[in-house]
LONU-384954 format. One line per field, with one value per residue: x, y, z of N, C-alpha, C, CB in turn; residue in three letters; residue number from 1. Coordinates in nm, 3 decimals, padded with zeros to 5 digits. Glycine has a CB too. Layout:
! LONU-384954
n.x <- c(X	...) $
n.y <- c(Y	...) $
n.z <- c(Z	...) $
ca.x <- c(X	...) $
ca.y <- c(Y	...) $
ca.z <- c(Z	...) $
c.x <- c(X	...) $
c.y <- c(Y	...) $
c.z <- c(Z	...) $
cb.x <- c(X	...) $
cb.y <- c(Y	...) $
cb.z <- c(Z	...) $
residu <- c(Ala	...) $
num <- c(NUM	...) $
This chain:
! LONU-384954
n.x <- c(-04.817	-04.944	-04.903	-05.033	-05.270	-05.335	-05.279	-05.538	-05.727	-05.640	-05.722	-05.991	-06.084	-06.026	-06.182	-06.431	-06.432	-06.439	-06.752	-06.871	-06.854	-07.048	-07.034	-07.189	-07.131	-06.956	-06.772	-06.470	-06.274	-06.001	-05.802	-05.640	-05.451	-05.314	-05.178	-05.219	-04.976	-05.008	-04.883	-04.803	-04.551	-04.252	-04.062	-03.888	-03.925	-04.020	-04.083	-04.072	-04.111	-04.330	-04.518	-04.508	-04.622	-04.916	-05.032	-05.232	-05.468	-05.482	-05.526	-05.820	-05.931	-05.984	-06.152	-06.385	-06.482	-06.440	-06.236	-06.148	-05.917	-05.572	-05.355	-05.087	-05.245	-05.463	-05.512	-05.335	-05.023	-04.923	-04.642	-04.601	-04.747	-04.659	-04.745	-04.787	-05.035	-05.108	-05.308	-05.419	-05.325	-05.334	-05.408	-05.459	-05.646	-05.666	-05.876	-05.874	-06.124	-05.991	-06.066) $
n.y <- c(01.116	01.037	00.747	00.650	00.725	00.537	00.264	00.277	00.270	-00.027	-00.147	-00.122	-00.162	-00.468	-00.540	-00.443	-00.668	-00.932	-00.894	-00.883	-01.133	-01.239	-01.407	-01.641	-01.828	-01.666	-01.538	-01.718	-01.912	-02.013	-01.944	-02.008	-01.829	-01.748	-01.608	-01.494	-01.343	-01.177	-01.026	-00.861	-00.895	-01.146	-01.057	-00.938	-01.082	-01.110	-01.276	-01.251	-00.930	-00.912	-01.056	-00.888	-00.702	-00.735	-00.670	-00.495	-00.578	-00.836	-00.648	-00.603	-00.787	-00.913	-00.667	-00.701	-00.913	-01.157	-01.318	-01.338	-01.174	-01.116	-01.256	-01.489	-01.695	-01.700	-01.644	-01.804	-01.813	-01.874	-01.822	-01.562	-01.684	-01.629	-01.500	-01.523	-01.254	-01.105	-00.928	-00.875	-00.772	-00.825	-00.914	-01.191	-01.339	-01.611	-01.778	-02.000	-02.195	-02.332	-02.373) $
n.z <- c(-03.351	-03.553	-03.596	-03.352	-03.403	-03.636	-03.508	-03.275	-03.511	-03.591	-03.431	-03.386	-03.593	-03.592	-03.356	-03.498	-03.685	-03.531	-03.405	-03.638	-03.695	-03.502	-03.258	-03.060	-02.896	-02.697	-02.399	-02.467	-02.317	-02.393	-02.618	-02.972	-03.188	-03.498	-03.786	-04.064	-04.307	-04.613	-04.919	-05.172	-05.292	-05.257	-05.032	-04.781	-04.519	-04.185	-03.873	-03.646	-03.586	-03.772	-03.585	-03.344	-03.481	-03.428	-03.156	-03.132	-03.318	-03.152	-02.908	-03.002	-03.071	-02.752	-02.701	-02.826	-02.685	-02.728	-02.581	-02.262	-02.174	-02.311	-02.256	-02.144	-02.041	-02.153	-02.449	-02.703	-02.918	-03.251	-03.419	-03.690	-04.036	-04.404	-04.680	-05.043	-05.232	-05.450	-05.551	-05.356	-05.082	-04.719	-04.381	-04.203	-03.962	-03.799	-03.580	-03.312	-03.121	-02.826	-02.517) $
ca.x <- c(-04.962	-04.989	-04.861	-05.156	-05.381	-05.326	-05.288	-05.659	-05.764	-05.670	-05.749	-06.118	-06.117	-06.018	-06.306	-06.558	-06.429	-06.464	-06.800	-06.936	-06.931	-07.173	-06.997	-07.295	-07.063	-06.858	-06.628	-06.413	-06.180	-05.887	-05.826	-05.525	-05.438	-05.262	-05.181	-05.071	-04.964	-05.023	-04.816	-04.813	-04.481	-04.170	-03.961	-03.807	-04.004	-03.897	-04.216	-04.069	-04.156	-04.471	-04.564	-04.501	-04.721	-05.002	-05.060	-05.373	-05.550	-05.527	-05.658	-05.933	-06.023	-06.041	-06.256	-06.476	-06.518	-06.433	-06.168	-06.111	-05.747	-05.478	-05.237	-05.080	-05.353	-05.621	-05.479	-05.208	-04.985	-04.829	-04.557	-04.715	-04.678	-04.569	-04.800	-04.825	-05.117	-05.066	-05.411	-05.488	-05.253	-05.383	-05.309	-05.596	-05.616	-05.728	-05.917	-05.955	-06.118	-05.908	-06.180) $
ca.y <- c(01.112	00.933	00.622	00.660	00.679	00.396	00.135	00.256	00.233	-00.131	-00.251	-00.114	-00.265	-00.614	-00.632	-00.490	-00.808	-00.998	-00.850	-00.976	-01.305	-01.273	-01.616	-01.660	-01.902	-01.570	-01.534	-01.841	-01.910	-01.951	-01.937	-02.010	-01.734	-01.779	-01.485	-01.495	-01.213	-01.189	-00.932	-00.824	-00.997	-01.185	-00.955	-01.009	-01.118	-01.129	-01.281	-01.205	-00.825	-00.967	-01.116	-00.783	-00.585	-00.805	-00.638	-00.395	-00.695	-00.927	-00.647	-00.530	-00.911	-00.861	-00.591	-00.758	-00.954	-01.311	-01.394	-01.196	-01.104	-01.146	-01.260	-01.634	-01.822	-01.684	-01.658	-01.852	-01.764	-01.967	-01.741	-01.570	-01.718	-01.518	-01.593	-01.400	-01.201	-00.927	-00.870	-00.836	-00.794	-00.804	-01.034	-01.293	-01.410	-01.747	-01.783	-02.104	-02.216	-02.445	-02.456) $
ca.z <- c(-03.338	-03.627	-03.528	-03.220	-03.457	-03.705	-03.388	-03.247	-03.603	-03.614	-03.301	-03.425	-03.725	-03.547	-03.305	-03.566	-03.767	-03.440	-03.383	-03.725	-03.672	-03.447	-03.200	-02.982	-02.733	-02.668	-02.432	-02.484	-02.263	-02.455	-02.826	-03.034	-03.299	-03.635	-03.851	-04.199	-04.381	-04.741	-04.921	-05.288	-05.375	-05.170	-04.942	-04.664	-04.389	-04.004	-03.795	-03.501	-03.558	-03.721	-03.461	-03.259	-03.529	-03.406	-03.039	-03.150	-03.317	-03.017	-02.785	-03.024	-03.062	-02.648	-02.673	-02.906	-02.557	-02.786	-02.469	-02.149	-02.192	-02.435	-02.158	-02.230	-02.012	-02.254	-02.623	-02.741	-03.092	-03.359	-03.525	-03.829	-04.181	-04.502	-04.857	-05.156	-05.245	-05.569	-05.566	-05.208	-04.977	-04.637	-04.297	-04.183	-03.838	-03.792	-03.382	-03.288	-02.949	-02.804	-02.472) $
c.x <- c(-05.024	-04.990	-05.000	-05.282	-05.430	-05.311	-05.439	-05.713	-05.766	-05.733	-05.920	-06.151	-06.127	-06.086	-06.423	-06.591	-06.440	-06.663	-06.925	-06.980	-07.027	-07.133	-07.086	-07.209	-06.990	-06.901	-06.595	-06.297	-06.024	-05.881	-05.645	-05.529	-05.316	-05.270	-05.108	-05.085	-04.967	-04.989	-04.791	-04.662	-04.404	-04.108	-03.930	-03.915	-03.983	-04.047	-04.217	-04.181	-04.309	-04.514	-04.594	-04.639	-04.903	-05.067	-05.223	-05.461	-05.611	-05.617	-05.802	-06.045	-06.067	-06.176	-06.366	-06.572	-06.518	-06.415	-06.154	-06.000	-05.715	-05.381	-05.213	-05.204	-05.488	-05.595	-05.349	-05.187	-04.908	-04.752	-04.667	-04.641	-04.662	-04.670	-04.818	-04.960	-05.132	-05.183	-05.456	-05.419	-05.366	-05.322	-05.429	-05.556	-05.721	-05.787	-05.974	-05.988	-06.039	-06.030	-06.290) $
c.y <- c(01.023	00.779	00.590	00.597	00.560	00.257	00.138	00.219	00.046	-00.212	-00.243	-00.173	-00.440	-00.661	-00.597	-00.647	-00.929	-01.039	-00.913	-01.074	-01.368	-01.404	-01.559	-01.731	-01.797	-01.546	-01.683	-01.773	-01.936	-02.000	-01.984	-01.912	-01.759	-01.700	-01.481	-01.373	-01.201	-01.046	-00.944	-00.889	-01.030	-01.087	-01.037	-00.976	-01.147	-01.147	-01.283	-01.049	-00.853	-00.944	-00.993	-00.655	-00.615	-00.725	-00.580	-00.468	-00.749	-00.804	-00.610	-00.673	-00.911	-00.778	-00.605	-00.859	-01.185	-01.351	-01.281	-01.155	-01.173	-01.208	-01.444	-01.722	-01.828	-01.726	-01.723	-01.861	-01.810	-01.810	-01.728	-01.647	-01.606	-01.589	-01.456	-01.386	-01.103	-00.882	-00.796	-00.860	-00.752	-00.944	-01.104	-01.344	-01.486	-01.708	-01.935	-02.165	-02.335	-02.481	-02.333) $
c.z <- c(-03.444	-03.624	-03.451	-03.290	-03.526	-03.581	-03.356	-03.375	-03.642	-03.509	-03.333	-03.483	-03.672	-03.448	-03.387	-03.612	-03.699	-03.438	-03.502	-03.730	-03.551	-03.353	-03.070	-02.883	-02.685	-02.506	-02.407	-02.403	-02.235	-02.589	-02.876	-03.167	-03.379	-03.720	-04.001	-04.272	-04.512	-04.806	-05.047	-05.358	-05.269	-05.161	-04.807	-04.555	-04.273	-03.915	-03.710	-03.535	-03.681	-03.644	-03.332	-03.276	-03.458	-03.269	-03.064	-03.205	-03.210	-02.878	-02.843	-03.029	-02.897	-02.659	-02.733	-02.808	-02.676	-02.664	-02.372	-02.143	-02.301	-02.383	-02.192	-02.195	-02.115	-02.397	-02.650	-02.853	-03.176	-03.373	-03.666	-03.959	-04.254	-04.687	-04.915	-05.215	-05.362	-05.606	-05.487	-05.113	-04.836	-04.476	-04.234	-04.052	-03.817	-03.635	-03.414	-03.123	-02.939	-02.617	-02.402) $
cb.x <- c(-05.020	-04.947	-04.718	-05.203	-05.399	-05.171	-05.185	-05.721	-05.693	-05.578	-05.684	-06.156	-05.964	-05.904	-06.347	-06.564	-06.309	-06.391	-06.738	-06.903	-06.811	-07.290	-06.751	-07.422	-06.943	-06.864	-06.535	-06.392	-06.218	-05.761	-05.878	-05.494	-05.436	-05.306	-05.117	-05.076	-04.862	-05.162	-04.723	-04.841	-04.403	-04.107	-04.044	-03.635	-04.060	-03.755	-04.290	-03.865	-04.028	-04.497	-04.441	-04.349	-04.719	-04.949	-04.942	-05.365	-05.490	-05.334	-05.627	-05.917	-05.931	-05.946	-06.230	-06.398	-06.739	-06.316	-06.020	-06.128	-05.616	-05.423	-05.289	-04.935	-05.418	-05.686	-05.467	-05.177	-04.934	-04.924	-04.391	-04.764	-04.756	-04.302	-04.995	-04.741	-05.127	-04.972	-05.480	-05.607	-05.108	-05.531	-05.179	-05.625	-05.589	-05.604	-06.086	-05.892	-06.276	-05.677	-06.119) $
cb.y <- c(01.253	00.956	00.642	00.847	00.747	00.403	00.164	00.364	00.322	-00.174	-00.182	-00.043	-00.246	-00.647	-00.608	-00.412	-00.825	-00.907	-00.740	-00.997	-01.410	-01.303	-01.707	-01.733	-02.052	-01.429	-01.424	-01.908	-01.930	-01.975	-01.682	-02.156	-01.593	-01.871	-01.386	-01.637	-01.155	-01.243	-00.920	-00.662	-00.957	-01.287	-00.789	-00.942	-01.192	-00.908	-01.349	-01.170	-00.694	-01.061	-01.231	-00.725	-00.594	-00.946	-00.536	-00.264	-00.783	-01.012	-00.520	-00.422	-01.069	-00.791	-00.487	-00.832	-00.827	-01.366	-01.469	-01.208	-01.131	-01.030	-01.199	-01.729	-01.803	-01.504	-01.506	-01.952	-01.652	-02.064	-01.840	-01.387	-01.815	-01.573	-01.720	-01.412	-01.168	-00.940	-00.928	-00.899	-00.701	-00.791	-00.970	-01.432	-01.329	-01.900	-01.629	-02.203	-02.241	-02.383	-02.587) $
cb.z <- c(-03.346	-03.711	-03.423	-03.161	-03.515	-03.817	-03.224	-03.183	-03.674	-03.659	-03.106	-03.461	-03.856	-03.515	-03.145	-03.687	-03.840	-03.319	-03.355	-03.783	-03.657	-03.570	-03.140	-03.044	-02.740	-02.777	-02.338	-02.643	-02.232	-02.383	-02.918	-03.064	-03.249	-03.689	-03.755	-04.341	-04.356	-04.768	-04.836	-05.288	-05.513	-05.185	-04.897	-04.627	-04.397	-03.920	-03.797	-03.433	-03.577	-03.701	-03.417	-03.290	-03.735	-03.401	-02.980	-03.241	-03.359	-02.936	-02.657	-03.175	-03.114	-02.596	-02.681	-03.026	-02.469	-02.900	-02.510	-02.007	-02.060	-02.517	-01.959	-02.189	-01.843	-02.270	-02.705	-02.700	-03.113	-03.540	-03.568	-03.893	-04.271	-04.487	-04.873	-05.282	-05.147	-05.749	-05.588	-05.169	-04.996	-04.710	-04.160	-04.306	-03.722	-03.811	-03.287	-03.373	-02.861	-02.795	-02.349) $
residu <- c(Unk	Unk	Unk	Unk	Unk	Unk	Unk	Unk	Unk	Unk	Unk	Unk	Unk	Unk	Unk	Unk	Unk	Unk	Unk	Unk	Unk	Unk	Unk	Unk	Unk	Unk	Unk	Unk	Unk	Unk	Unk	Unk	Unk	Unk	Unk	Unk	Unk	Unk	Unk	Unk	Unk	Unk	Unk	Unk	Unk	Unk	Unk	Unk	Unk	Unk	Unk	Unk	Unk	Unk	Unk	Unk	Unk	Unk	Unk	Unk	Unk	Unk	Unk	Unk	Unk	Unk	Unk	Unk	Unk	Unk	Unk	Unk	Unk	Unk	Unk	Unk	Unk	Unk	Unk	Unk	Unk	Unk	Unk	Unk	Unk	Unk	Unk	Unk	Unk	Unk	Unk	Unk	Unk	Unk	Unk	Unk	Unk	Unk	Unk) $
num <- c(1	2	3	4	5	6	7	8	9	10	11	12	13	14	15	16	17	18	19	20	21	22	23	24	25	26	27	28	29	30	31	32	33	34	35	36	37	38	39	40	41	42	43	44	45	46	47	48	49	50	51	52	53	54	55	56	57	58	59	60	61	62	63	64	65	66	67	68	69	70	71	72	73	74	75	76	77	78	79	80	81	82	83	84	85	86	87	88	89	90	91	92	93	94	95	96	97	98	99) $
């Protein structure tokens, strides 16, 4: 149940942070996303499962109504990067319209 929770929790968090910026052209009809992870010192990093952690983002950016799905024709996803942070770890997702 916990698990449950922490996924709705981000997917919230990632269309408030959608939601902020206020993008008046919204919805775009497809975006490119770019995710880097920033993480308090080097470890081992695997951006496949990244890349996996990512799901509750991309639909909360959906539900933020940026793009109408998450599905490939809409959003398309670099692999994430990997930077160090020891202040502030956290993971930043770039959106860029592509049209």
């Amino acid at each position: 149940m916990m698990k449950a929770t922490a996924t709705k929790k981000y997917r919230r968090l990632a269309c408030e942070a959608v939601e902020a910026e206020r993008v008046d052209s919204a919805p775009w009809e497809v975006v490119m996303v770019k995710a880097t992870f920033y993480k308090p010192r080097r470890s081992r990093f695997d951006p496949d499962n990244a890349a996996g952690s990512l799901k509750a983002a991309y639909d909360g950016i959906v539900d933020a109504g940026l793009v109408p799905d998450d599905d490939i024709d809409h959003m398309k996803r670099e692999m994430p990067d990997l930077a160090i942070d020891k202040e502030n770890p956290r993971v930043m997702i770039e959106i860029t319209r592509i049209k």
